[in-house]
C-alpha positions as CSV (number, residue, x, y, z in Angstrom):
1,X,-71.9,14.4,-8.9
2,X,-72.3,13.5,-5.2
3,X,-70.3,13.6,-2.6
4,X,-69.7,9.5,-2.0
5,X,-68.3,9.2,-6.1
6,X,-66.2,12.0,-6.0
7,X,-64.5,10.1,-3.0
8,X,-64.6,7.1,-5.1
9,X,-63.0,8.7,-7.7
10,X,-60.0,10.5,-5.5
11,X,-59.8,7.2,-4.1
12,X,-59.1,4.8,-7.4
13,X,-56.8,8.2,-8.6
14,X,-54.9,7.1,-5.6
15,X,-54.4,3.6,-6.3
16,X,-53.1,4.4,-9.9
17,X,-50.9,6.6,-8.7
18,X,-49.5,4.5,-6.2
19,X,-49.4,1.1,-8.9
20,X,-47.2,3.6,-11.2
21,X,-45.1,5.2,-8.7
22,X,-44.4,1.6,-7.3
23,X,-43.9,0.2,-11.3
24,X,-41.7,2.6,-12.4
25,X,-39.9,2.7,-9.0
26,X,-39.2,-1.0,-9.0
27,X,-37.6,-0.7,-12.4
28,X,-34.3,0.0,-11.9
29,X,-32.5,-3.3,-10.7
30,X,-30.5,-0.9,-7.8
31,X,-33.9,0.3,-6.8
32,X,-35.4,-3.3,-6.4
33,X,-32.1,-4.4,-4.3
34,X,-32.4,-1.0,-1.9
35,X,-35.9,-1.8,-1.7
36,X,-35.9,-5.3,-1.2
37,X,-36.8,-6.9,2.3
38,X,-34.0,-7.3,4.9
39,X,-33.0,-11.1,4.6
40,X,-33.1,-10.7,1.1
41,X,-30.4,-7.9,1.2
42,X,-28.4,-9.4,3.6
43,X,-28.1,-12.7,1.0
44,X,-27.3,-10.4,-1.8
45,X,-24.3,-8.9,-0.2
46,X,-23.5,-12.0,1.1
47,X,-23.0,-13.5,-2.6
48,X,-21.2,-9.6,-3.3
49,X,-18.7,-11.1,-1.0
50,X,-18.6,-14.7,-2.1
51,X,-17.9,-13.4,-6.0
52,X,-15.2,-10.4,-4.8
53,X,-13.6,-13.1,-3.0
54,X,-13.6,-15.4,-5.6
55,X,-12.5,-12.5,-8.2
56,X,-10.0,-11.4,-5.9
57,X,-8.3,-14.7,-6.1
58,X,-9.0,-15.8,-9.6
59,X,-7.0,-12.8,-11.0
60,X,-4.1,-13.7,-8.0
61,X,-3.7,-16.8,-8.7
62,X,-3.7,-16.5,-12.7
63,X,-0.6,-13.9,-11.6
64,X,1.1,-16.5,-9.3
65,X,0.5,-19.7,-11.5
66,X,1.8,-17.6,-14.9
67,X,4.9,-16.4,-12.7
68,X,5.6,-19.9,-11.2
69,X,4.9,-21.7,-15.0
70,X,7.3,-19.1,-16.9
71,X,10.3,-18.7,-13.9
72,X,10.2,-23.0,-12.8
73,X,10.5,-23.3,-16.7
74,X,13.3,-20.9,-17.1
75,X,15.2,-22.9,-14.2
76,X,14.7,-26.5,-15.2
77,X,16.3,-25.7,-18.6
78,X,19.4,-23.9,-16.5
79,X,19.1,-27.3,-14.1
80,X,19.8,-29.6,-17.1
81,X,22.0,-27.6,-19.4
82,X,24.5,-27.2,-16.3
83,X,27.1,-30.2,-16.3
84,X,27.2,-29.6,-12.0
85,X,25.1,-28.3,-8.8
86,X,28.3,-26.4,-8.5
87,X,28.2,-24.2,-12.2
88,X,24.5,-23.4,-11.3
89,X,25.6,-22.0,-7.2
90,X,28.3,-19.7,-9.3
91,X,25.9,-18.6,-11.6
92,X,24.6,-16.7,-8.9
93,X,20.7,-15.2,-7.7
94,X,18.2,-16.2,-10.3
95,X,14.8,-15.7,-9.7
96,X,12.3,-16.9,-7.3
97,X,10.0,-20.0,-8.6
98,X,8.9,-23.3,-7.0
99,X,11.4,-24.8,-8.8
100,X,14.4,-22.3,-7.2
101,X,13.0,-22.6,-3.9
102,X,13.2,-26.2,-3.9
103,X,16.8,-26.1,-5.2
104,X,18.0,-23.5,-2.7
105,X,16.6,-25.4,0.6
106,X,18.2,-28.6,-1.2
107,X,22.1,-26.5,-1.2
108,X,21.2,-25.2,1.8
109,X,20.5,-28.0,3.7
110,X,23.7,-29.6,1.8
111,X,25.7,-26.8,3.4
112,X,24.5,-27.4,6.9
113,X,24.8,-31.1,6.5
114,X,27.2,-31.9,4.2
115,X,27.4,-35.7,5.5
116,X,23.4,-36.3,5.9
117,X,22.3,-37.4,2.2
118,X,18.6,-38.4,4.5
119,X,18.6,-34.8,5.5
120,X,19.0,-32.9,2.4
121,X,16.4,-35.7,0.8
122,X,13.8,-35.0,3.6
123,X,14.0,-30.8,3.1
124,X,13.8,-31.1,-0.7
125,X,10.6,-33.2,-0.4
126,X,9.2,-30.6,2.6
127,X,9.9,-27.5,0.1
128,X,8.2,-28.8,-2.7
129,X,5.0,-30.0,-0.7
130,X,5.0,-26.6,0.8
131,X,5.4,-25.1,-2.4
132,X,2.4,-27.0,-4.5
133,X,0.5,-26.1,-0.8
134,X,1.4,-22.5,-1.7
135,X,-0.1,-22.3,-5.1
136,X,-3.2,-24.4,-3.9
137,X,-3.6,-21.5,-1.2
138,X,-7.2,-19.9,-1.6
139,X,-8.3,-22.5,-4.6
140,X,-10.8,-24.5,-2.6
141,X,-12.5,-20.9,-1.9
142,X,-13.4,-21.3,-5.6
143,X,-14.9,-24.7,-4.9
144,X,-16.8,-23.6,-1.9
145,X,-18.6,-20.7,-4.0
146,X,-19.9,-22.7,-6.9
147,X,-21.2,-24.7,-4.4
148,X,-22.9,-22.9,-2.1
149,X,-23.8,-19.5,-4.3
150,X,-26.6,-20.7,-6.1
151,X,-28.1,-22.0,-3.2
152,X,-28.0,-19.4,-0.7
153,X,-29.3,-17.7,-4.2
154,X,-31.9,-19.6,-3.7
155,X,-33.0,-19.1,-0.5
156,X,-32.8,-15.2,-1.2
157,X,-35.4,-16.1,-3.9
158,X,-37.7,-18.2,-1.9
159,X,-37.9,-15.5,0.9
160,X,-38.4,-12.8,-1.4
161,X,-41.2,-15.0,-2.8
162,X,-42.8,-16.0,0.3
163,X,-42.8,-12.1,1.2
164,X,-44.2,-11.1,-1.5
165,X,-47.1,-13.5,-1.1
166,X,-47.6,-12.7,2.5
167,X,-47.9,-8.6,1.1
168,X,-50.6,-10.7,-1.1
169,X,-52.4,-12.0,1.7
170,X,-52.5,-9.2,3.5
171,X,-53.0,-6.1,1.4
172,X,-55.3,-8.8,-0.6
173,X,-53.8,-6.8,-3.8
174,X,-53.1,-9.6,-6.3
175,X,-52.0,-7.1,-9.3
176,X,-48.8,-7.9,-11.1
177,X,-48.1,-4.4,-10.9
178,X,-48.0,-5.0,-7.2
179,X,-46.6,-8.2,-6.8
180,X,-44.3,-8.0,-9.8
181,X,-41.6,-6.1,-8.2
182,X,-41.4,-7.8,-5.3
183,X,-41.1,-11.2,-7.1
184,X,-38.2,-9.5,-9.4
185,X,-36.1,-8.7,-6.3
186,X,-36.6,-12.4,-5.1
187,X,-35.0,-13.6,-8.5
188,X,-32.3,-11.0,-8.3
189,X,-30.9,-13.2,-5.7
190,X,-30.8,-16.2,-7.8
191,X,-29.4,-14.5,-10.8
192,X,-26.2,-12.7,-8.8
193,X,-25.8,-16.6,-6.9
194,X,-25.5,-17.9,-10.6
195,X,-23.0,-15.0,-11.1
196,X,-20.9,-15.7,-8.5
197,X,-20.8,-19.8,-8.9
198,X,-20.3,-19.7,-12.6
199,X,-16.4,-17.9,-12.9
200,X,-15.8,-19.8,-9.9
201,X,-16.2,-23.3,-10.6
202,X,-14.6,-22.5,-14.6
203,X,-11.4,-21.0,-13.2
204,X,-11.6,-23.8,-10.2
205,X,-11.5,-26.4,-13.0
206,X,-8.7,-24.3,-14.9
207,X,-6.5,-24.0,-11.7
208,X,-7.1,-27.2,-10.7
209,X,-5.5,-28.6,-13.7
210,X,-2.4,-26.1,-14.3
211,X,-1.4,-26.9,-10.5
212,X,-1.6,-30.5,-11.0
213,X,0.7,-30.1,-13.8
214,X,3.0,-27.7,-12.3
215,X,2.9,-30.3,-9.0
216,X,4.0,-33.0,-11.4
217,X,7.1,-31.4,-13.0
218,X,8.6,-29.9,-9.2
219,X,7.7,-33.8,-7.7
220,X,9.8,-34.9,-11.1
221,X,12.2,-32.3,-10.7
222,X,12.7,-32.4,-6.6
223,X,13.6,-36.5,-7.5
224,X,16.0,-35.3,-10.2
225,X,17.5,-32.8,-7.7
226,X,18.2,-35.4,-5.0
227,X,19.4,-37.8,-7.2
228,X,22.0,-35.4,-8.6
229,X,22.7,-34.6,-5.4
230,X,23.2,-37.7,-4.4
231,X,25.8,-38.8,-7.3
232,X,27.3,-36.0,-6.9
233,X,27.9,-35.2,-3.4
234,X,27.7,-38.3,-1.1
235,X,28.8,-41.0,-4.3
236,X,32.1,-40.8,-2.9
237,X,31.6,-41.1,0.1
238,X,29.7,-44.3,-0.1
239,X,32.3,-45.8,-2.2
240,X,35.0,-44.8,0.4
């Protein structure tokens, strides 16, 4: 054997070695991410943030929406088993929900202005929007990720893609053994976008609809509150 095959030989040794170092390399998905090209990293932990975010809210929110739910409930049946405003005051501290909030600024207010039925009207309104704001806080977040994760997945894919072809072009090696791992890290990008937009546009829906129905019982109740208010406090005093 001459000189110029054993070469040859050492040579094609070499690229195996290299194809099955680089194959079995690329196989872990953490590998592929640590090895995958800068912009492509950069989108992936950009979409880390956009689901942590999201997860971070999803399990607040199911916390504050429960909380609100169970406690507003608990109140309104206290609001309309008591005969006055005055038996629930001397009840004493209850426990804080949208629904006590709004009651507390409305006897507060009453307190300040005993004589200004406009007033106490106006603050019992303002509390209530500011309380449905308050459990809409950090919801369009959800919105924002299903919308935009899968495609800024997306672009992660196509520049993985068009990376990997120009590593085609210019190593001229068209092997899937090659090109296959630097394709997989492309899609990795599009499979963690889908994994952040997914639980975030179902629990988006979800919270959507609890806080529309938790924003229709404390409007109902905050025109209940006034109008009790109202009979009971300032009835007099538009008769006299």
């Amino acid at each position: 054997m001459n000189l110029l095959a054993v070469i040859g030989l050492m040579a094609q040794a070499q690229e195996v070695v290299e194809t099955t170092d680089l194959g079995t390399t690329n196989h872990n998905v953490i590998s592929l991410v640590l090895h995958a090209n800068t912009v492509v990293q950069i989108t992936l932990l950009l979409l880390v943030f956009f689901s942590v975010v999201s997860w971070a809210i999803i399990g607040s929110k199911h916390r504050q929406l429960k909380r609100a739910k169970e406690r507003s409930e608990r109140f309104y049946q206290l609001f309309w088993q008591s005969k006055s405003i005055d038996a629930i005051v001397s009840k004493g501290s209850f426990r804080k929900s949208p629904a006590f909030n709004v009651f507390k600024m409305g006897i507060d207010t009453l307190r300040e202005s005993p004589e200004s039925a406009q007033r106490v009207e106006k603050e019992i309104r303002r509390t209530a929007e500011d309380e449905i704001e308050q459990m809409e806080y950090g919801v369009p977040f959800l919105a924002t990720t299903g919308s935009a994760a899968p495609f800024i997945g997306l672009f992660g894919t196509v520049w993985g893609i068009l990376n990997a072809f120009w590593k085609i072009g210019r190593t001229g090696a068209s092997s899937l053994a090659i090109v296959g791992p630097h394709i997989a890290e492309a899609l990795i990008a599009t499979a963690i976008g889908l994994a952040a937009a997914i639980p975030a546009v179902i629990f988006y829906n979800i919270y959507v609809n609890r806080i529309r129905l938790l924003s229709k019982d404390l409007s109902d109740f905050s025109d209940d509150l006034t109008i009790r208010i109202n009979r009971e406090y300032f009835s007099g005093a538009k008769h006299s």
